[in-house]
Phi, psi and omega in degrees: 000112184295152187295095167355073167349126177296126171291120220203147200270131132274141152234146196234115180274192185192166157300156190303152169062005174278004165337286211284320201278288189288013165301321056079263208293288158002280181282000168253008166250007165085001162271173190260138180258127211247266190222164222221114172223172195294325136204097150169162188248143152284129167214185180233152197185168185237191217300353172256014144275318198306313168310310153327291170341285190308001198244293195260353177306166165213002167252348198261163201249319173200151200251108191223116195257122145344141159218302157224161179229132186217178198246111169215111173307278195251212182251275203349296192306307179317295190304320161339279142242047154240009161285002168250026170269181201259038165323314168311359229241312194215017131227168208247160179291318184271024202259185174236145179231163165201137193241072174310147179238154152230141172188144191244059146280145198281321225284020189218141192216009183238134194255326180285325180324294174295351184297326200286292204297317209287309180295302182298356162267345180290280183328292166310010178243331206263329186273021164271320193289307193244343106145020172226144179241171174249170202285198184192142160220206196237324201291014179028047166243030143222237187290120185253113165270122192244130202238122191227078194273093178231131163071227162216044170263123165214155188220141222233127193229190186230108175272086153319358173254337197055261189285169157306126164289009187275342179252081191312321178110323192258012186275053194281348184238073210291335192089198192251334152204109186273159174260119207276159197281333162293300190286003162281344190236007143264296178310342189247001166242349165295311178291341186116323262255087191276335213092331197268025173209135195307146168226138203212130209246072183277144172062064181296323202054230180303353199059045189271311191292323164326301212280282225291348182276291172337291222266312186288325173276354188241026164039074142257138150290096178314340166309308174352304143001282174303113163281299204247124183234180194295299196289062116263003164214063177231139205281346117356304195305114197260116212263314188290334168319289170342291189275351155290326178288330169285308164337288173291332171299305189301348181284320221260353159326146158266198176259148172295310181335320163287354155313134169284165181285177144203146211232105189247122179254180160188158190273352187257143226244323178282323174249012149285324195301319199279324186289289301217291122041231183313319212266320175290301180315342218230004172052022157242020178301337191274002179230027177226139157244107184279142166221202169215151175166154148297137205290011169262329203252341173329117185311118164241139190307160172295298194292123185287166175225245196241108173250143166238119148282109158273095165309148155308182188230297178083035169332345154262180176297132143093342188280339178279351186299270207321337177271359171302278210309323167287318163333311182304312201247350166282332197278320162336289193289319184270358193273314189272312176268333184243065162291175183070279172349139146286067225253130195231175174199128198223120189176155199309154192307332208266330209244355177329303207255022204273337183284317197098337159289099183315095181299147185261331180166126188284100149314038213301118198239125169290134180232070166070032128114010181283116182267092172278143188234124153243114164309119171233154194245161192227084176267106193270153209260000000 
């Protein structure tokens, strides 16, 4: 009987303030949540729970696997000790390395600095030992190290995601201001939203809360989405584990047919086509009904569901004045039409009281450093 795969400390980042729902997803994958900061949770697993992750998350941003934790006053030190770690262990010589940071030392006034020592010290360890290195960039698409640097506490860690897992890959035509895919698949988990009651997406834009609504009611993994993540380039990597777990997510798809509809409009004619788009690539188009049309006029099902408004925001001067009266006519458009309904609006904090509606209750959400709330209404019908 081979030997009990080891349990290993994660920490999972996330966008500010997207903890709790993924704390959620976490703790709805049979792990444990250790502690919870604005973004991201720790928790522990071993390397086919980390794979799992990278496959199903939908809120988290990078799957970042303990490696050590060491002490260092300076870069001198930082180099130091970490040219004495086992690097050889977990990146391959013929491989690409690349080294991201977060870091609060007074002694570092260069944000790239530390980035620089911690890869000369990976390399130089790996040609003393095997008398070869592996190459380096900036670009975070193969073996990734992540250096997360307070005081003269640091803790150097293996990012399994490389890119952000918020980039599913199918969004390619983003709009003019998109709703990034985590917080769109937060606001759809925040609401209830399983597939088995309609849901309808007026001023859809790029189609992100449809697709990620799609991707939740048809049980896909999003990672799916992704050929390539950080951990297929690591000497770690177990390839046949990899393609069984992907397997089984593509097994744990359901059949569609019992999806309730959604139904996603916009009044621009360019950016339904592009929600539409966007909506093949991501391989749900056949479970969104797209139209072009103004959010007032938006087809709504007989049987009530779910509506979500994403409002403008209007970030210069003098646009929260001019988007009142559409504010004015989104609190309308849910008073006349989605009696029954469950009804939200997710938009900047300053436009809250701008609907005309009384809210059952206010969400506060970072939207890209934007301070947001989704309101949600209780339209009784």
């Amino acid at each position: 009987m081979p030997p009990a795969e080891p349990s290993r400390p994660f920490r999972v980042s996330c966008a500010p303030g997207l903890a709790p729902w993924l704390s959620r997803e976490i703790e709805s994958m049979g792990l444990p949540v250790e502690k919870t900061d604005h973004t991201g949770v720790t928790t522990r697993g071993t390397m086919h729970d980390g794979m799992k992750m990278l496959l199903w998350l939908r809120t988290g941003f990078h799957v970042h696997q303990r490696f050590a934790d060491i002490r260092a006053t300076d870069a001198d030190m930082l180099y130091a000790e970490t040219v004495r770690l086992p690097w050889e262990r977990v990146i391959p010589t013929e491989g690409c390395l690349s080294v991201v940071s977060a870091v609060d030392n007074p002694t570092i006034t260069n944000s790239m600095f530390p980035n620089v020592k911690v890869k000369d010290a990976i390399v130089d360890r790996m040609t003393k030992i095997h008398g070869s290195r592996p190459d380096s960039n900036s670009r975070a698409d193969h073996a990734v190290i992540h250096l997360f640097w307070k005081g003269d506490q640091a803790r150097l860690s293996l990012d399994f995601a490389g890119p952000k897992l918020s980039d599913r890959g199918y969004r390619r035509e983003p709009g003019k201001a998109p709703l990034r895919e985590t917080t769109a698949a937060a606001i759809l988990m925040e609401t209830g939203y399983d597939g088995s009651r309609p849901l309808v997406v007026p001023m859809c834009g790029s189609g992100t809360i449809a697709i990620e609504a799609a991707l939740m009611a048809a049980h896909r993994a999003p990672g799916l989405l992704r050929s390539r993540y950080g951990i297929q380039h690591l000497e770690t990597f177990d390839e046949e584990a990899w393609r069984d777990i992907r397997a089984e997510a593509k097994r744990d798809a359901i059949k569609t047919t019992g999806i309730a509809p959604i139904i996603a409009t916009d009044i621009d004619p360019s950016m339904v086509a592009s929600a539409g788009r966007n909506a093949r690539t991501a391989g749900v188009e056949h479970l969104i009904e797209f139209s072009t049309c103004d959010f007032a006029d938006t087809p709504m099902p007989d049987a009530p569901g779910t509506v979500i408004m994403h409002g403008e925001y209007g970030l210069r001067l003098g646009d929260a004045e001019e988007l009142a009266p559409t504010y004015a006519r989104m609190g309308d458009f849910l008073k006349q039409r989605c009696a029954g309904w469950d009804g939200y609006v997710f938009t900047a904090r300053e436009h809250a009281g701008r609907i005309g509606l009384k809210s059952a209750q206010r969400t506060p959400f970072d939207n890209a450093g934007i301070d947001c709330r989704l309101l949600r209404f209780e339209l009784y019908s």
